[in-house]
C-alpha positions as CSV (number, residue, x, y, z in Angstrom):
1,X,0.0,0.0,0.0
2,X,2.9,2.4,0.6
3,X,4.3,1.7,-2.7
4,X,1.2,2.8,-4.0
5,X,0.3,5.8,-2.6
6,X,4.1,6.7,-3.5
7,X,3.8,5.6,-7.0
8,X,0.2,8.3,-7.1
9,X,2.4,10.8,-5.4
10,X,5.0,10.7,-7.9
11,X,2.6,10.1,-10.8
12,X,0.9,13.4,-9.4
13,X,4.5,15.5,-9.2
14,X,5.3,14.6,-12.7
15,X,1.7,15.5,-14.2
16,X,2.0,18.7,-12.0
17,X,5.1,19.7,-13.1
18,X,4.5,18.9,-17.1
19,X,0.8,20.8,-16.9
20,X,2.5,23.9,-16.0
21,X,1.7,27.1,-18.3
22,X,4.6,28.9,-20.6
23,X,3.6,32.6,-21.0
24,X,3.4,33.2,-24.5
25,X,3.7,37.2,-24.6
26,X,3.2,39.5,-22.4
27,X,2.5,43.8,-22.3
28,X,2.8,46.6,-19.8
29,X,-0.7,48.5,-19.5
30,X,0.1,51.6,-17.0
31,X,-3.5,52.1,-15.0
32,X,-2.8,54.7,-11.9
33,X,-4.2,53.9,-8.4
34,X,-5.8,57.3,-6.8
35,X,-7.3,55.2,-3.7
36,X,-6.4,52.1,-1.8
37,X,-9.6,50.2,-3.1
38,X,-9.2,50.5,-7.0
39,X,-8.0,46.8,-8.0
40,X,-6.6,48.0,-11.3
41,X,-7.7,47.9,-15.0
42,X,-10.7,45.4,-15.8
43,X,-9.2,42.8,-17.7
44,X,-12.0,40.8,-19.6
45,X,-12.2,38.0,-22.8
46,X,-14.3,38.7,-25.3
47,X,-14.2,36.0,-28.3
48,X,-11.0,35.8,-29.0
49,X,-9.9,39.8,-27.9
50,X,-8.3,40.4,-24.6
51,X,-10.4,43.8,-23.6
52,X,-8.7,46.2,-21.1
53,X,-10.2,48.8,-19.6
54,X,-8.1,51.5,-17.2
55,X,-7.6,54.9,-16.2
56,X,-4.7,56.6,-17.8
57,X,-3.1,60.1,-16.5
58,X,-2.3,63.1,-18.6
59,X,-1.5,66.7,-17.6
60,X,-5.7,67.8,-17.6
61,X,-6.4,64.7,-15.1
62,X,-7.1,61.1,-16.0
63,X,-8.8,59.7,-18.4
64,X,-10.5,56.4,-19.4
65,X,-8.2,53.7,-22.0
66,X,-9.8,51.0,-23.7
67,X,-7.4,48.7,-25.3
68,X,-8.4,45.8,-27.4
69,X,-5.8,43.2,-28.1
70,X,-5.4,39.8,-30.0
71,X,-4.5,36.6,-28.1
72,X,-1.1,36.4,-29.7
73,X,-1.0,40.2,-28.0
74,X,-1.3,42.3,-30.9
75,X,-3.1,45.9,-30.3
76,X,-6.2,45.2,-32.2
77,X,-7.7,49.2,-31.2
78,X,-7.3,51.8,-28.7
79,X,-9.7,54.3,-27.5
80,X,-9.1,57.3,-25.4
81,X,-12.3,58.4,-23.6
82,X,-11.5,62.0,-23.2
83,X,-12.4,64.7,-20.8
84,X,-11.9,67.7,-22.4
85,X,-14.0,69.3,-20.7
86,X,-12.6,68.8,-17.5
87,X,-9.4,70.1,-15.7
88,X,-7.4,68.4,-12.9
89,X,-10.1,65.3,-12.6
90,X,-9.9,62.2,-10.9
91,X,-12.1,59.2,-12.1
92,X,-13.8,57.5,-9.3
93,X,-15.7,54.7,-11.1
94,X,-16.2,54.1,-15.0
95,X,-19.3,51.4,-16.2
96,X,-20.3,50.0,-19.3
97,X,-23.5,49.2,-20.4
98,X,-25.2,46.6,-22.6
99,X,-25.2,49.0,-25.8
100,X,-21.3,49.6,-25.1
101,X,-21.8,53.0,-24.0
102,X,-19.4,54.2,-21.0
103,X,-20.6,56.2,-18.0
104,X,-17.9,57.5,-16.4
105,X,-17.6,59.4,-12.9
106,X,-15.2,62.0,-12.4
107,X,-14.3,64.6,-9.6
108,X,-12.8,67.5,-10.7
109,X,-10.4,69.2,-8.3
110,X,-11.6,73.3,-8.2
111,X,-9.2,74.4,-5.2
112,X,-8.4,73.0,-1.8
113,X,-11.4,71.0,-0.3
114,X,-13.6,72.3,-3.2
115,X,-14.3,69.7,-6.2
116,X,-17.3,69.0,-8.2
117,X,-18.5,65.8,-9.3
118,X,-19.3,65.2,-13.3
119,X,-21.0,62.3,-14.7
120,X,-20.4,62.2,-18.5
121,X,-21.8,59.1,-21.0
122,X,-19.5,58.0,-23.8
123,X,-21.0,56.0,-26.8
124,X,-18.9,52.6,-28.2
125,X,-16.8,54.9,-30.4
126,X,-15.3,57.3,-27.2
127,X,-17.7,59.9,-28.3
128,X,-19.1,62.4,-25.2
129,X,-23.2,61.8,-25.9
130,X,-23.7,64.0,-22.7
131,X,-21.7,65.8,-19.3
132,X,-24.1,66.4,-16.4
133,X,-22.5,68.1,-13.4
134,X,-24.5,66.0,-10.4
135,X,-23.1,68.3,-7.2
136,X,-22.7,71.8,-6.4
137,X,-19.5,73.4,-6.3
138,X,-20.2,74.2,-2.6
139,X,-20.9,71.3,-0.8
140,X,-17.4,69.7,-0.4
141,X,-18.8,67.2,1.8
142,X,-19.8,64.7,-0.8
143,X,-17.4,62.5,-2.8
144,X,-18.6,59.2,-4.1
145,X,-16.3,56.2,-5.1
146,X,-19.4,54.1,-6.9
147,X,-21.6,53.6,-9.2
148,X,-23.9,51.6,-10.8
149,X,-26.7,51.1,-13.9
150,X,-29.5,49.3,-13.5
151,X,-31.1,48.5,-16.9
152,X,-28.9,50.8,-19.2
153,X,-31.6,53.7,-18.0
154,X,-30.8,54.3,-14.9
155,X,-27.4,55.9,-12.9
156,X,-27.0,54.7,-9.2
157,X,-24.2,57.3,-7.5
């Protein structure tokens, strides 16, 4: 019995150690962290295209990437969701819905302890359909780090 539960430990070794994965290619995708709780870029497969999503900084404030690429790693597209009508701006949360449009939250840095938060909408092509300034420039108390969309109608802050 001790031979055989040997001979499975060794058989198991050797399988382990053949199944192991070889990376293939690999690429750098720079995505800031402005708070402790962002995870990164959302990294998702769809078909056969790696989709990543992330924010990327610039000297007006950050703004959203999306890069498309091949499973042999090749950049298949890259869109810039741009803010251009923002200064200094932070994105707290970014969401897609199930037409491909973006909604993306920003808070835009006025002075010290005074920000506003913008919601602006993106269709699939990174083009601003709309920019709706949700808080006034007065209350400083308010900063929200989430959102969600309930039914591609409706924007949970």
């Amino acid at each position: 019995m001790k031979l055989f539960t040997y001979l499975l430990f060794t058989l198991g070794v050797i399988i382990n150690a053949q199944s192991q994965s070889t990376m293939i290619w690999s690429r750098n995708f720079t995505a800031p962290m402005p708070y402790s709780d962002y995870n990164g870029p959302t990294i998702q497969l769809l078909g056969d295209t790696i989709q990543v999503c992330g924010r990327s900084t610039y000297p007006t404030g950050e703004q959203l990437s999306l890069v498309n690429y091949s499973l042999e790693g090749e950049i298949l597209s890259q869109k810039q969701f741009e803010n251009t009508s923002l200064n200094n701006s932070t994105i707290l949360d970014f969401k897609f819905d199930s037409n491909n449009s973006v909604y993306v939250l920003h808070k835009e840095e006025l002075t010290m302890f005074k920000s506003k938060i913008v919601l602006q909408k993106f269709d699939s092509e990174a083009i601003l359909q709309w920019s709706s300034q949700i808080q006034s420039v007065t209350d400083t108390s308010y900063v929200p780090y989430k959102m969600g969309i309930i039914g591609d109608s409706c924007v949970i802050i």
